[in-house]
C-alpha positions as CSV (number, residue, x, y, z in Angstrom):
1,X,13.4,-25.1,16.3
2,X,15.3,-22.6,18.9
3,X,12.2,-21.2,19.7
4,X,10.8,-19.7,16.4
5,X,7.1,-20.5,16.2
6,X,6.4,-21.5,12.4
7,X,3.3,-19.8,11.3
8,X,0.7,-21.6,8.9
9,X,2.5,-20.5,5.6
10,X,5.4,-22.1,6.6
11,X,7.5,-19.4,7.5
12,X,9.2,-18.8,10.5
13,X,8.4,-16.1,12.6
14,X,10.4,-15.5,15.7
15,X,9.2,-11.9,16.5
16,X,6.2,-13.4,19.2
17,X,8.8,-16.1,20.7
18,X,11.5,-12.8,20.7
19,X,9.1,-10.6,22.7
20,X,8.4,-13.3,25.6
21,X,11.7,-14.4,25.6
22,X,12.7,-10.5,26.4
23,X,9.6,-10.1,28.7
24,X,10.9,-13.3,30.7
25,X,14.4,-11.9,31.0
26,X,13.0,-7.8,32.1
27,X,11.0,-9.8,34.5
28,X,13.5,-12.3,36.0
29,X,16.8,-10.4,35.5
30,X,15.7,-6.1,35.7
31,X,13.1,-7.8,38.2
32,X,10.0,-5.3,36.5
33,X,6.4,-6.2,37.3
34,X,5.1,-8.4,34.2
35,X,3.3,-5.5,32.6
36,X,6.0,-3.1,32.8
37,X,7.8,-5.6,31.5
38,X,4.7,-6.4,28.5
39,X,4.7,-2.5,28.4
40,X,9.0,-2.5,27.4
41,X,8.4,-5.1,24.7
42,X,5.3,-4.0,22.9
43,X,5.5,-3.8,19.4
44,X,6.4,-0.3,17.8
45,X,4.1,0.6,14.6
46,X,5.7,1.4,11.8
47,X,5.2,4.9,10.3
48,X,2.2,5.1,7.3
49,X,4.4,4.3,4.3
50,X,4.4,7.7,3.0
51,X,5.9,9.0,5.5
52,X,8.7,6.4,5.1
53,X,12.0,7.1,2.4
54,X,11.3,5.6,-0.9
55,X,13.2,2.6,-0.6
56,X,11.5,1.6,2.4
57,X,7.8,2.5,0.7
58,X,9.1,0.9,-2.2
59,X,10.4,-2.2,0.0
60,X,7.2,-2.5,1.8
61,X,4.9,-2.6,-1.7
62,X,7.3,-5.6,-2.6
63,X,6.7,-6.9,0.7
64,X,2.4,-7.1,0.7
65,X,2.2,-8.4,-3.1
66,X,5.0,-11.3,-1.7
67,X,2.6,-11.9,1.5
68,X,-0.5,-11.3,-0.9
69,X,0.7,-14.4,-3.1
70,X,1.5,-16.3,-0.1
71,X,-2.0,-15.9,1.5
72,X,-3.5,-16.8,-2.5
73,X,-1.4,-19.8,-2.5
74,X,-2.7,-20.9,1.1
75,X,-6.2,-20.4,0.1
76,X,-6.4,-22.6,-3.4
77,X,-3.8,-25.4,-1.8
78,X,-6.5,-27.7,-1.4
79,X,-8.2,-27.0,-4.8
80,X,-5.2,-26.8,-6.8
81,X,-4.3,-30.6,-5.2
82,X,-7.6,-32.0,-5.5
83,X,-8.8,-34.5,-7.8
84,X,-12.2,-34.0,-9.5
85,X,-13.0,-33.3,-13.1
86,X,-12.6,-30.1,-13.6
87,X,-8.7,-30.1,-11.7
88,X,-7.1,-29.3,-15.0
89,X,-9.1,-26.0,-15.5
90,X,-9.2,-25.1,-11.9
91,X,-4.7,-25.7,-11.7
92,X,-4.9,-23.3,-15.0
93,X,-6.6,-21.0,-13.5
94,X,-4.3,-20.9,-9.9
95,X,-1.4,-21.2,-12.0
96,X,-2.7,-18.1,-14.4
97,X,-3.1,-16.1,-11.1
98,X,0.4,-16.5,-9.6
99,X,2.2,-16.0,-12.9
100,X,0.0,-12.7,-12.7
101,X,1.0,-12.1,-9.1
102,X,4.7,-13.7,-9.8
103,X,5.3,-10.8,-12.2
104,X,3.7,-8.3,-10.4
105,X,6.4,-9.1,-7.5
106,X,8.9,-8.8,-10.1
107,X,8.2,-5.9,-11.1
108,X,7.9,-4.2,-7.8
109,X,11.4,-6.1,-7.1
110,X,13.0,-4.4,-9.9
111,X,11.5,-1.0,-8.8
112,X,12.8,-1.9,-5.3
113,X,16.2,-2.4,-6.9
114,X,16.1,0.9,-9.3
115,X,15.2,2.8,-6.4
116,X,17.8,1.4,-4.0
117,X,20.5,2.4,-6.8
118,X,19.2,6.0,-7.4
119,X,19.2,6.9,-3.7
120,X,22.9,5.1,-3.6
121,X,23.7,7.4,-6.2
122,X,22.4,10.3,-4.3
123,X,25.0,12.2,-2.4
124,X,23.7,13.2,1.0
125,X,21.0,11.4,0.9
126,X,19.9,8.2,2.8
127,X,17.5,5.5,2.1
């Protein structure tokens, strides 16, 4: 595993094992006090996404419909494997909602994408 804690979707998420692993090494190597050391790897918010360039507001839209879906497809799991009588209906309906969702990523993909090549086009200006 190398240390990446796998979340309940599946994915892998290193950014917690990251931070304790740094917060070990400011403590044991730069010999800081544990909270300095908690205080040098604290996580840094992000700005409000308007205040970010358009790729990245564009890139962070793709981002929560992708996470959106992925929290959906957590949720209805259990129905959409269960067997009852009304599991036909009830996998139509799941499978209606991520084609829905599906596209809707798509969509914000290819905006992603448009927008990525417009501000390449640019001169002097980066995304």
């Amino acid at each position: 595993q190398g240390g990446a804690r796998v979340g309940t979707g599946g994915d892998m998420d290193a950014t917690a094992s990251f931070r304790e692993a740094a917060r070990d090494a400011a403590v044991s190597t730069r010999r800081l006090s544990p909270t300095r050391a908690e205080a040098s790897v604290a996580a840094v918010g992000l700005p409000p996404p308007s205040a970010r360039s358009p790729v990245l507001k564009a890139a962070h839209d793709a981002l929560s419909l992708v996470r959106e879906l992925r929290v959906f497809l957590a949720k209805h799991r259990v129905d959409y494997l269960r067997e009852s009588k009304d599991a036909d209906a009830v996998r139509d309906g799941i499978e209606s909602e991520v084609r829905l969702s599906v596209r809707a990523c798509q969509a914000h993909i290819a905006m992603l994408r448009s927008t990525v090549e417009e501000t390449a086009s640019t001169p002097g200006r980066e995304g």
